[in-house]
KEKE-3310 file (N, C-alpha, C; in steps of 0.2 Angstrom, whole numbers, plus 5000, padded with zeros to 4 digits):
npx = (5068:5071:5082:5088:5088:5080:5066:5059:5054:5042:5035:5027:5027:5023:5031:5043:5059:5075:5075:5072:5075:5079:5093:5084:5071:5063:5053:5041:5040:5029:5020:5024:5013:5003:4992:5000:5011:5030:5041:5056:5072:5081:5096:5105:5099:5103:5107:5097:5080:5066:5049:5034:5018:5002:4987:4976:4961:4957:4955:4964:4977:4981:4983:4993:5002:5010:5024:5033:5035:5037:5049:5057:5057:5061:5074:5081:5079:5064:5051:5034:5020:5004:4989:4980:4963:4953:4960:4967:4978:4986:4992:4998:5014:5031:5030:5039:5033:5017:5004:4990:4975:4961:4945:4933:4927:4927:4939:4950:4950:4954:4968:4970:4972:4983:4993:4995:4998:5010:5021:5032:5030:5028:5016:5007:4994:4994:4980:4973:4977:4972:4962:4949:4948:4937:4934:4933:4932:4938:4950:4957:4957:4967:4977:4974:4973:4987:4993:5006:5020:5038:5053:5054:5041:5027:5012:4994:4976:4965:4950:4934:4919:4907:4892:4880:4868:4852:4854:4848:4851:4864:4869:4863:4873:4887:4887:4884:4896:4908:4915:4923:4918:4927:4919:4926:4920:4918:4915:4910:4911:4926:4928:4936:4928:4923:4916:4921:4931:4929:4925:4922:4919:4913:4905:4896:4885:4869:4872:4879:4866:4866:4874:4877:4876:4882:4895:4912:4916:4926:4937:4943:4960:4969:4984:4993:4991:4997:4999:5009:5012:5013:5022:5023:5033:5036:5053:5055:5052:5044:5040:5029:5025:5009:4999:4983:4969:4968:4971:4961:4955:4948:4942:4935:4926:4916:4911:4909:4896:4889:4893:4907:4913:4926:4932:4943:4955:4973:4978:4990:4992:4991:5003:5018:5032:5039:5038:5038:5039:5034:5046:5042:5032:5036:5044:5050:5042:5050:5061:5065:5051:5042:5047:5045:5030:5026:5033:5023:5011:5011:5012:5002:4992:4995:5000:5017:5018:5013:5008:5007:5000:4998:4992:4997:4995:5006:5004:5005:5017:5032:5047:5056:5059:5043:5035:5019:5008:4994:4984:4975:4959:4964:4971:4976:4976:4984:4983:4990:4994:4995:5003:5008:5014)
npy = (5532:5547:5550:5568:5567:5561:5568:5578:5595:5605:5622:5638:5643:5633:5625:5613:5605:5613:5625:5637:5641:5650:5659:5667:5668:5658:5662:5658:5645:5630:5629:5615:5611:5609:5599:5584:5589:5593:5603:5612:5605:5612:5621:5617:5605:5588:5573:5565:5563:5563:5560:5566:5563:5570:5566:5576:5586:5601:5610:5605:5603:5618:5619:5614:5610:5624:5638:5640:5624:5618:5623:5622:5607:5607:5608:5599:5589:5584:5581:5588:5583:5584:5573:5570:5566:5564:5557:5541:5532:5526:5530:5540:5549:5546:5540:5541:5540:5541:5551:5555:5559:5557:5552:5538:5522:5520:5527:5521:5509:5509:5517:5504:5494:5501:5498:5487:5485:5494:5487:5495:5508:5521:5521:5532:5537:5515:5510:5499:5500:5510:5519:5528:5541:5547:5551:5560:5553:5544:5544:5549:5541:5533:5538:5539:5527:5524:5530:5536:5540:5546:5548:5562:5568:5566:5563:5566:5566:5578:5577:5571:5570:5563:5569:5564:5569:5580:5594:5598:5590:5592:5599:5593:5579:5585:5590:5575:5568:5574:5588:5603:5618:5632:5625:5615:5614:5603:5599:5581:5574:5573:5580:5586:5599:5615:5619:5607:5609:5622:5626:5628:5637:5636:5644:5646:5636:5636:5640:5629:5623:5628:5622:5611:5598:5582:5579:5582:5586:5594:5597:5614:5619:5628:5635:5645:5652:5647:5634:5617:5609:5596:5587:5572:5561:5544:5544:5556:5571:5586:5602:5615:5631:5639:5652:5651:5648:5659:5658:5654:5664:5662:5675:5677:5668:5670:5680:5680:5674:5663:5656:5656:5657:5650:5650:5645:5640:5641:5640:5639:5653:5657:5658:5656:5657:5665:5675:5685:5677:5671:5661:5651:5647:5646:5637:5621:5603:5590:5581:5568:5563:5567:5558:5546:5546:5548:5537:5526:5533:5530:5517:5513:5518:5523:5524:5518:5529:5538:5555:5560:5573:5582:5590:5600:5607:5615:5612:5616:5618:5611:5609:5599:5581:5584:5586:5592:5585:5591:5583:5591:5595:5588:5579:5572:5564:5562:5559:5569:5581:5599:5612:5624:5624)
npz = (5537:5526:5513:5508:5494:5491:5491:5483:5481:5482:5478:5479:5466:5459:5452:5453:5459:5463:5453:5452:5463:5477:5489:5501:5498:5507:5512:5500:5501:5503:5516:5527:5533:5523:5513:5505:5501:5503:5512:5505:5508:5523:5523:5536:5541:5546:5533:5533:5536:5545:5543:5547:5546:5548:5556:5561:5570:5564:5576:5584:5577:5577:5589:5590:5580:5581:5572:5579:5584:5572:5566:5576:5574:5560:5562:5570:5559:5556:5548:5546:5537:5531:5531:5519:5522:5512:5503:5498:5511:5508:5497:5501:5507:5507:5524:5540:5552:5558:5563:5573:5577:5577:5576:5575:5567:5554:5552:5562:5555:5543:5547:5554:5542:5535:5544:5541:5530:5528:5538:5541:5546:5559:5570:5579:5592:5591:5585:5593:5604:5610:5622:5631:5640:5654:5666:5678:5691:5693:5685:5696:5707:5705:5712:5723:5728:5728:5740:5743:5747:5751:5759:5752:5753:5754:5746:5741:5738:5742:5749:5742:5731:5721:5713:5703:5699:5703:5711:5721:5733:5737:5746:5757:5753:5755:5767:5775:5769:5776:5771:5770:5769:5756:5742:5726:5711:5697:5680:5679:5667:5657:5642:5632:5629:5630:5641:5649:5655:5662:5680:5697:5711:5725:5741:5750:5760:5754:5741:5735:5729:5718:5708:5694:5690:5683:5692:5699:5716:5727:5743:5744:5744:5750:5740:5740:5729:5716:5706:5699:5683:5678:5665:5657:5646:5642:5648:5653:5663:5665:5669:5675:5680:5686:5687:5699:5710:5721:5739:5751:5764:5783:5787:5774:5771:5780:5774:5759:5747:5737:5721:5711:5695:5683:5669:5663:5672:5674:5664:5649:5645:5658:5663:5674:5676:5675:5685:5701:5712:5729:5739:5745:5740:5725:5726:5716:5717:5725:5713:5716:5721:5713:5702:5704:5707:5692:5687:5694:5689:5676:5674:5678:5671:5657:5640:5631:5623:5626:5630:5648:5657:5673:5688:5703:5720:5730:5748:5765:5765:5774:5783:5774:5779:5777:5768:5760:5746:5737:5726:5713:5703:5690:5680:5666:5652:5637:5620:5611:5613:5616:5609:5616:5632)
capx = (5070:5071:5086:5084:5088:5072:5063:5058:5053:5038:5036:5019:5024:5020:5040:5048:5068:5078:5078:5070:5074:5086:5092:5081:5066:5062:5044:5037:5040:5024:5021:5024:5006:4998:4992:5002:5019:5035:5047:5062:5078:5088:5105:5105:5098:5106:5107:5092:5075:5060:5042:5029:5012:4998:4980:4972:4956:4958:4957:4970:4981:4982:4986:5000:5007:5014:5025:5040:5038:5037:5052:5062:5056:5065:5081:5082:5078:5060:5049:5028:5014:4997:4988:4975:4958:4950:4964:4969:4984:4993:4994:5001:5019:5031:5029:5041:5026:5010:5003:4983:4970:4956:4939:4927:4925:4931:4947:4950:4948:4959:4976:4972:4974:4989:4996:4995:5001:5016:5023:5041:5028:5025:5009:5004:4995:4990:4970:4972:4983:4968:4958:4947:4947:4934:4928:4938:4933:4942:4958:4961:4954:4973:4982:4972:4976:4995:4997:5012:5026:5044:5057:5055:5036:5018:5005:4984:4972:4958:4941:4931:4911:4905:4884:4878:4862:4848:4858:4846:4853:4873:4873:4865:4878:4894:4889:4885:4904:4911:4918:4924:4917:4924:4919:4926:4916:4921:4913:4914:4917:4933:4925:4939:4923:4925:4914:4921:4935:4925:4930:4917:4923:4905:4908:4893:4880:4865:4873:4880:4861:4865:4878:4876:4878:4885:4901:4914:4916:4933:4938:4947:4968:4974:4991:4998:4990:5000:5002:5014:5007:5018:5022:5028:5034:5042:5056:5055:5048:5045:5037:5031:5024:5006:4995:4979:4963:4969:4969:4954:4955:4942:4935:4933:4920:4912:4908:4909:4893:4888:4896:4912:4915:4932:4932:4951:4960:4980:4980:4997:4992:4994:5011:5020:5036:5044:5035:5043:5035:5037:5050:5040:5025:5039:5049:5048:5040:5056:5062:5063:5044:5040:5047:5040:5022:5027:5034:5015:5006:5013:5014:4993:4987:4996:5005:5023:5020:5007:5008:5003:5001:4994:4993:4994:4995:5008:4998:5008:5023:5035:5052:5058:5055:5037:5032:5013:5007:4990:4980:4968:4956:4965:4973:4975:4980:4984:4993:4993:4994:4997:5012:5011:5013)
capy = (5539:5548:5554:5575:5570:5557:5571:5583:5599:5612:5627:5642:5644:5627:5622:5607:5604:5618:5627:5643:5642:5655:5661:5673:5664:5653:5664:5655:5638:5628:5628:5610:5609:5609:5592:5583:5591:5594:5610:5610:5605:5617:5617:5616:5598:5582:5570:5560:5564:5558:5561:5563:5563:5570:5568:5580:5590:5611:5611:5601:5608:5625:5622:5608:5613:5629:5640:5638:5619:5616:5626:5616:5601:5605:5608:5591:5584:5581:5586:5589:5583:5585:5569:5571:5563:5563:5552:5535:5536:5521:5535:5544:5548:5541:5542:5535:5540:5543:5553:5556:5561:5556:5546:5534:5515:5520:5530:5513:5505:5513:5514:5496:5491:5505:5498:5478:5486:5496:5489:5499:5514:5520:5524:5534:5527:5511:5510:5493:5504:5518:5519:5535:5540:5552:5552:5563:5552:5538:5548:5552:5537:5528:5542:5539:5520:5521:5529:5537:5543:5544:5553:5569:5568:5563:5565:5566:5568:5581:5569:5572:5569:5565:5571:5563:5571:5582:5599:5602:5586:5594:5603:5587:5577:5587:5588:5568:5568:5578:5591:5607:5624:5632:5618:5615:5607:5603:5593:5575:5570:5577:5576:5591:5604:5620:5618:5602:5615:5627:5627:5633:5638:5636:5648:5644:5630:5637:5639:5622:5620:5632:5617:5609:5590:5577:5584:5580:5591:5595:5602:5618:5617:5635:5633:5652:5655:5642:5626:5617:5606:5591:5584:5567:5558:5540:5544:5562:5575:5595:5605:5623:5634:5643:5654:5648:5652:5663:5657:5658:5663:5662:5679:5677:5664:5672:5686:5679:5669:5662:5652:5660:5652:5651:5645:5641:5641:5638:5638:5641:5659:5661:5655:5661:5652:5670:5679:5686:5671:5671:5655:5644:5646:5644:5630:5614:5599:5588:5577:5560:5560:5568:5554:5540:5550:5548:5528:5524:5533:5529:5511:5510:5524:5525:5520:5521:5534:5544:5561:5561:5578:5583:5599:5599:5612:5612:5612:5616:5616:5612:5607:5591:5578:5584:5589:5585:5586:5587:5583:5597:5588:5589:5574:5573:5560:5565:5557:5573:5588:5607:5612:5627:5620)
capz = (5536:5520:5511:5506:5488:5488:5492:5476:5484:5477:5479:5476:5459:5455:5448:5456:5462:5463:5446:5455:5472:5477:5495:5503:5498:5513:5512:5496:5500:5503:5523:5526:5535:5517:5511:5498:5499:5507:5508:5504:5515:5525:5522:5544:5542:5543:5528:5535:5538:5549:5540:5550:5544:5554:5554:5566:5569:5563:5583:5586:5571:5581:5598:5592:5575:5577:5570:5585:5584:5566:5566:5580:5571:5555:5562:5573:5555:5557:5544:5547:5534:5532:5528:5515:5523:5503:5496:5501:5516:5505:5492:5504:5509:5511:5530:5546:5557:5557:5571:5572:5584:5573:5580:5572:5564:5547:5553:5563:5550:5537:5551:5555:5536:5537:5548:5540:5524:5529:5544:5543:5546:5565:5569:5585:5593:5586:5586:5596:5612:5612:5628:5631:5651:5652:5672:5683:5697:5691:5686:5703:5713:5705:5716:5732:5728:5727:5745:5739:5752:5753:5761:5752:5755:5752:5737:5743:5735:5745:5748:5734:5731:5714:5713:5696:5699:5710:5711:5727:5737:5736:5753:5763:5753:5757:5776:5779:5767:5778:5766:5771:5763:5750:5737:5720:5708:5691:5678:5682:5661:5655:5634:5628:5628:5635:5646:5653:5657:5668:5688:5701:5719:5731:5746:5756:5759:5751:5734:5733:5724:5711:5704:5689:5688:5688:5696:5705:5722:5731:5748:5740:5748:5750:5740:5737:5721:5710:5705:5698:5679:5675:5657:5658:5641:5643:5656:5651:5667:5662:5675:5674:5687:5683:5691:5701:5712:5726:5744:5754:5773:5786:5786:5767:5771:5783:5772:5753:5747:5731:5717:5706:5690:5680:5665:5660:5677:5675:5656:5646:5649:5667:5666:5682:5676:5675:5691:5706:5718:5735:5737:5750:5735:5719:5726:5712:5720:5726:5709:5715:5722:5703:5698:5709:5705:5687:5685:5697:5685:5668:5673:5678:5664:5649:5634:5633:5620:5630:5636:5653:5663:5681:5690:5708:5721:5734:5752:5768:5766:5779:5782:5772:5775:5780:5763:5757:5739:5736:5719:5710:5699:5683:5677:5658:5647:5630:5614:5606:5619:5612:5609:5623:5639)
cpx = (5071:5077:5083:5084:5082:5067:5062:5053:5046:5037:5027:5021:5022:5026:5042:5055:5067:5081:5077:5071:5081:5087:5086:5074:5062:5053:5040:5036:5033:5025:5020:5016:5000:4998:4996:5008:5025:5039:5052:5067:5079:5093:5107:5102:5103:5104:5100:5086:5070:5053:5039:5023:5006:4992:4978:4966:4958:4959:4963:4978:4986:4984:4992:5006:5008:5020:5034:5040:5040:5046:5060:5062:5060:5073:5083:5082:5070:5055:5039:5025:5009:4995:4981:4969:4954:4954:4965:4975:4988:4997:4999:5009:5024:5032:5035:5037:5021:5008:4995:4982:4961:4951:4937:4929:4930:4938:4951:4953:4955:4967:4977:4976:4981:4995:5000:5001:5008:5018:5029:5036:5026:5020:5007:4998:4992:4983:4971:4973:4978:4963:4954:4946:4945:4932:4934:4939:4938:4951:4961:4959:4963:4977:4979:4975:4984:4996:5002:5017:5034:5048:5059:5048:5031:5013:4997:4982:4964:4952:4937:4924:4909:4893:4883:4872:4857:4852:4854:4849:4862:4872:4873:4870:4885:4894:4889:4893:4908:4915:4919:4921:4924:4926:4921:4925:4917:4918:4915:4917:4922:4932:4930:4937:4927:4922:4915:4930:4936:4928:4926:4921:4912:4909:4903:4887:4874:4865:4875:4873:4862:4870:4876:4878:4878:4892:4904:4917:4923:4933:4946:4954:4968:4981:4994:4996:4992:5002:5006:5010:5014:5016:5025:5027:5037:5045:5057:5051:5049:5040:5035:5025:5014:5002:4987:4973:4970:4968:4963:4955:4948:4938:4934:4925:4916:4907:4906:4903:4890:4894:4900:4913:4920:4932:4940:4958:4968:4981:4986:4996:4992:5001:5015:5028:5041:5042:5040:5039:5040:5043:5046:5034:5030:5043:5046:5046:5049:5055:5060:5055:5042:5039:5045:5034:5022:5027:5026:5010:5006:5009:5006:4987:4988:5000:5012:5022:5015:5010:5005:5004:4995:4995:4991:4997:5002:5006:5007:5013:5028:5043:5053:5060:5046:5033:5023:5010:4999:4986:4976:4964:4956:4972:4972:4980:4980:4988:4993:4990:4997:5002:5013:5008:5016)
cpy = (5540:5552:5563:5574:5566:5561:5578:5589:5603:5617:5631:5644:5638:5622:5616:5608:5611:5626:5635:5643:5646:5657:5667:5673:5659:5656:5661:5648:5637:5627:5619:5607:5609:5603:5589:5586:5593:5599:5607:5610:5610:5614:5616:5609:5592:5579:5569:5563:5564:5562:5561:5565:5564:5572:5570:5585:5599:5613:5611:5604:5614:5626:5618:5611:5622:5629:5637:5630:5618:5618:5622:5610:5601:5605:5603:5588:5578:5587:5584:5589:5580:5578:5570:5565:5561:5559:5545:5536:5531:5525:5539:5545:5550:5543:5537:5534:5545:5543:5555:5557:5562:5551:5543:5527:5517:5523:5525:5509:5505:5514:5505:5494:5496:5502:5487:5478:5491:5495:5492:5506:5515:5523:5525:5537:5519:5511:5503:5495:5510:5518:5526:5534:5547:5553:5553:5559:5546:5539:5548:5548:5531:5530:5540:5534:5520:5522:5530:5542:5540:5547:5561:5570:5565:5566:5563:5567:5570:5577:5576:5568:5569:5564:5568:5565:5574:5586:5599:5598:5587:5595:5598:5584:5578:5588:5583:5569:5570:5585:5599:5614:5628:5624:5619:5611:5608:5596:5585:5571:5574:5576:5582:5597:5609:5620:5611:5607:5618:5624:5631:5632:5643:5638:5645:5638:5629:5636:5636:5619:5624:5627:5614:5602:5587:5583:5578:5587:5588:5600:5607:5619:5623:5632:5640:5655:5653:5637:5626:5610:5604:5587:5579:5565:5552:5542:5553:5568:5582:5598:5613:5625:5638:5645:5650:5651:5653:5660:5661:5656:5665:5668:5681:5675:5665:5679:5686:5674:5669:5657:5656:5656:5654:5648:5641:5645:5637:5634:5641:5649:5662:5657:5659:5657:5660:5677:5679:5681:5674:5662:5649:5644:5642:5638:5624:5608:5594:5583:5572:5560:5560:5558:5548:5541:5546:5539:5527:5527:5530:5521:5509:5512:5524:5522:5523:5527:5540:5551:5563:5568:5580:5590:5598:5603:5610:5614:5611:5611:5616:5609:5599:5586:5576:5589:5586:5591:5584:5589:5588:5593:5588:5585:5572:5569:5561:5562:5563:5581:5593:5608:5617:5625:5626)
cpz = (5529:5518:5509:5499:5487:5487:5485:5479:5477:5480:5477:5470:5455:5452:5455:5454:5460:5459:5449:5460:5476:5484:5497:5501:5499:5512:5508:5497:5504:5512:5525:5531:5530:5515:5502:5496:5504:5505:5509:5510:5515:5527:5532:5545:5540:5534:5528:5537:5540:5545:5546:5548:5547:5551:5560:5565:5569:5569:5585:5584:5573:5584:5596:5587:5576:5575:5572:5584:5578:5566:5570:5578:5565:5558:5566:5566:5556:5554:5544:5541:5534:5526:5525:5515:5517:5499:5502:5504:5512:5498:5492:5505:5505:5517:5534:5549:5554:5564:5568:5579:5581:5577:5574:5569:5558:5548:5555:5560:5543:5541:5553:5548:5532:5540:5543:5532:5523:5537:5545:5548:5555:5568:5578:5586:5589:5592:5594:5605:5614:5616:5629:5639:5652:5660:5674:5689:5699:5689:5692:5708:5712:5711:5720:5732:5730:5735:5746:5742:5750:5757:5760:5752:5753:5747:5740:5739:5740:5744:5746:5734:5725:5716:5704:5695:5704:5711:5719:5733:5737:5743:5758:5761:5756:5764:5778:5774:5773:5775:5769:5768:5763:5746:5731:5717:5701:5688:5677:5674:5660:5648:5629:5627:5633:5641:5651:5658:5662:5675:5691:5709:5722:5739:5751:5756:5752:5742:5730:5729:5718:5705:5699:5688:5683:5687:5702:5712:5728:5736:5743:5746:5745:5749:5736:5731:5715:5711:5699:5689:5675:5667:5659:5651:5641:5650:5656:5656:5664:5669:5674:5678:5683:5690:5695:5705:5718:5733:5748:5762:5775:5786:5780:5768:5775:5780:5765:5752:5739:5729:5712:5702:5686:5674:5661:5666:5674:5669:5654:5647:5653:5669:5672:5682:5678:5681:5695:5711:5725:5736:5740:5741:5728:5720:5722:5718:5721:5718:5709:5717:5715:5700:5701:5706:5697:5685:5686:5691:5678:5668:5674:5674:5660:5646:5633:5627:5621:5634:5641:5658:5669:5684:5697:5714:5727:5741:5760:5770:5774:5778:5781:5780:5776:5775:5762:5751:5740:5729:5720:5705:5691:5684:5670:5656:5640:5623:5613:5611:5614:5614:5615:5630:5644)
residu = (UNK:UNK:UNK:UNK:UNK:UNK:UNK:UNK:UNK:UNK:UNK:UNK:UNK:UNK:UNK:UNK:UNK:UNK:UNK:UNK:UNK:UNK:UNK:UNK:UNK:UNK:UNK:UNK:UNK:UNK:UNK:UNK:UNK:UNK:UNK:UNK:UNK:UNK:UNK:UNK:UNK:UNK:UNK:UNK:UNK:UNK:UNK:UNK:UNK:UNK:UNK:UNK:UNK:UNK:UNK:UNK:UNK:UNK:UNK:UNK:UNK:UNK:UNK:UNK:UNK:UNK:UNK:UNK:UNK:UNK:UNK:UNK:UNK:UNK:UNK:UNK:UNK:UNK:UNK:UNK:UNK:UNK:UNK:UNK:UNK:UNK:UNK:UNK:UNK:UNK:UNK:UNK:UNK:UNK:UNK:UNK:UNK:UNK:UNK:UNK:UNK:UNK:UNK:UNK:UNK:UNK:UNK:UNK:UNK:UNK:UNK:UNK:UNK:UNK:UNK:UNK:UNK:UNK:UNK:UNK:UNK:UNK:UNK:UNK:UNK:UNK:UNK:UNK:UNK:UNK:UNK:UNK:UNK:UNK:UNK:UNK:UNK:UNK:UNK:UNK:UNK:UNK:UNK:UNK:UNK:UNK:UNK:UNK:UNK:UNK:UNK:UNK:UNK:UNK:UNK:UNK:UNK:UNK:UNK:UNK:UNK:UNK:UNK:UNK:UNK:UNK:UNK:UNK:UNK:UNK:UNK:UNK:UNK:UNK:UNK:UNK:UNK:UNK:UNK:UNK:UNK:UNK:UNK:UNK:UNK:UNK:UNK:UNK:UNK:UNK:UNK:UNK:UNK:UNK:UNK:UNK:UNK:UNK:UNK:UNK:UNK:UNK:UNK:UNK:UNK:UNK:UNK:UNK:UNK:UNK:UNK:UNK:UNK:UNK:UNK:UNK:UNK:UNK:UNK:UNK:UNK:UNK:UNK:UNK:UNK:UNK:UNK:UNK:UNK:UNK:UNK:UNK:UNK:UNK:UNK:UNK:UNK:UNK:UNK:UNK:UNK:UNK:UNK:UNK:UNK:UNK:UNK:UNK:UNK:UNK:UNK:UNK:UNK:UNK:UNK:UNK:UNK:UNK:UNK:UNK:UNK:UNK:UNK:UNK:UNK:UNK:UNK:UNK:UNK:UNK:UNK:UNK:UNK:UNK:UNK:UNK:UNK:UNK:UNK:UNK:UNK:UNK:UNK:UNK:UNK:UNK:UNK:UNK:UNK:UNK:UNK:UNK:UNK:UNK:UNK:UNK:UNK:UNK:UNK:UNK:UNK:UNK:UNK:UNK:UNK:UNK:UNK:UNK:UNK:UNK:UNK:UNK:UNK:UNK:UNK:UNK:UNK:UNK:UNK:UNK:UNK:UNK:UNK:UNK:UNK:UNK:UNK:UNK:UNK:UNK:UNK:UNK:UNK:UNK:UNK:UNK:UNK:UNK:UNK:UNK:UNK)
# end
C-alpha cells in the first residue's frame, strides 16, 4: 500500500503537488484512467492506499471502468491506473496489483518476468492460473455431473444436443434425442463475440435446418419471463433478477413457425430487479442451494480470484421442498467481468 504523501499528484495544467490545487476543482484533475499518472487524494480517503494497475482492451475499459466504480473505488481507498503497453511495466508504478485481461506469448511473457521481479506486487490472474473455457457443452456437462439436491431443492440441466455441423441433419437429430420443440440454440463457442452472444428459439421442425452450426440445442423451460444471473466472488454471492424470452404455451406451437433470433437476451438492460413481478416468478432461488451450487462450481471451474456467473431459470415451482432449478445455456467465467451486473 502506498502512503497519500508518496504520491505526487498532477493535474491538466501540467503543475505537480498542491501549489494550484484549490477546492472546487475536483474537474481538472487528470481522470485516474490516463496512462502514467495518479489524482490527487480525497480528503474522504484513509491514510493508505491500494494501486491498482490495469491493462485492459478499450472494450474492456468500458464496460468495467466506469465512472460509478472508479468513484466507489476511491473512497474505500483504492485508486485505478492505466498501464502504459509502450513503456516497460517495471517502469511502471508503483503497483499493489496488477489486473489485466490481455492475450498473447509476449504479454505472458512480460507479467511472468513481472511477476519474478517484483514479488510484493499481486498480479491477477497469474499467467500460469489462466485457463480459457470456450465450449458451452462443457460448462454445463460439470452441472449435469454434480447431481445436485438438497432440502431446498434440485439444480438440472434441460438435455441438450450439440450439432457441430450439417444444418440439414438437426430435425432427425433432435427426434432420435428426444428433445421437445421449441428449441434453443446458441453458439456452442463462448469467444466474447457478439455473435457468440445471439440466442435462437426454433418453433417447429422444419426450421431447425435454418440453424447455423456448431450449436448447442436446449429443450426451451417456460420459467415466467425471468431469470435469475448469479455473481459469485470467493465466498461472496450477488443475485439479480432480469428479464427473459417469454413462455411458450401449446397453442403457440401449434400456430408459430420459423426461427426468432435475440441477440442480447438478459443483458444488464433488462434488469427486472425493480419490476412489479408476480411473486411465484420473483422469489430468489433458496440461499443455501446458491451456495452449495456455488462451493461445486468454484471448486471444479475457477480460481479463487475468478468471477464466476450463471443465469438460470426458475422451472415449476412448487412447494418447498419440491423446488427444481434448471440451467439456461449461459455459464460465464470471467476474471475481469463489467462493472454493470
Amino acid at each position: 500500500m502506498r502512503l497519500h504523501d508518496e504520491i505526487v499528484p498532477f493535474h491538466r495544467n501540467g503543475k505537480r503537488g498542491d501549489e494550484d490545487y484549490e477546492e472546487g476543482e475536483e474537474e481538472e484533475v487528470i481522470s485516474s484512467i490516463e496512462a502514467g499518472f495518479l489524482p490527487p487524494p480525497s480528503r474522504s480517503l484513509q491514510r493508505k492506499l491500494v494501486i491498482v494497475g490495469y491493462a485492459l482492451t478499450s472494450k474492456k475499459i468500458k464496460s468495467f471502468l466506469q465512472p460509478k466504480l472508479e468513484g466507489l473505488a476511491r473512497n474505500k481507498g483504492i485508486l485505478f491506473v492505466a498501464i502504459d503497453q509502450n513503456k516497460p511495466l517495471s517502469d511502471q508504478g508503483p503497483f499493489d496489483i496488477v489486473l489485466h485481461k490481455l492475450t498473447g506469448k509476449e504479454w505472458r511473457q512480460i507479467l511472468e518476468d513481472y511477476r519474478r521481479t517484483h514479488p510484493e506486487v499481486t498480479v491477477l490472474d497469474p499467467p500460469d492460473a489462466i485457463q480459457h473455457l470456450h465450449n458451452r457443452q462443457s460448462m454445463l456437462q460439470c452441472v449435469a455431473d454434480m447431481n445436485l439436491s438438497n432440502s431446498y431443492g434440485k439444480v438440472d440441466v434441460p438435455r441438450q444436443l450439440v450439432i457441430k455441423k450439417d444444418a440439414a441433419s438437426i430435425p432427425d437429430a433432435v427426434t432420435k434425442a428426444g428433445l421437445m420443440l421449441p428449441i434453443v440454440a446458441k453458439p456452442l463457442v463462448a469467444d466474447g463475440s457478439a455473435k457468440s452472444h445471439e440466442l435462437s428459439l426454433a418453433y417447429d421442425q422444419p426450421s431447425l435446418q435454418k440453424l447455423e452450426p456448431p450449436l448447442v440445442l436446449q429443450e426451451f423451460v417456460n420459467h415466467g419471463g425471468v431469470l435469475f444471473k448469479v455473481y459469485i466472488v470467493g465466498e461472496a454471492i450477488k443475485v439479480v433478477r432480469r428479464f427473459s424470452l417469454p413462455d411458450v404455451c401449446k397453442r403457440e406451437l401449434s400456430r408459430i413457425e420459423g426461427v426468432f433470433r435475440f441477440p442480447r437476451v438478459s443483458c444488464a438492460a433488462a434488469s427486472a430487479d425493480d419490476a412489479d413481478l408476480d411473486p411465484g416468478v420473483a422469489e430468489l432461488p433458496p440461499q443455501p442451494l446458491l451456495e452449495k451450487l456455488a462451493r461445486e462450481l468454484r471448486r471444479r471451474l475457477v480460481a479463487p480470484f475468478c468471477l464466476l456467473s450463471f443465469s438460470f431459470p426458475t422451472a415449476n415451482i412448487l412447494a418447498l421442498p419440491s423446488c427444481h432449478f434448471a440451467f439456461t445455456l449461459l455459464i460465464t467465467l470471467s476474471r475481469v467481468s463489467g462493472y454493470s451486473i
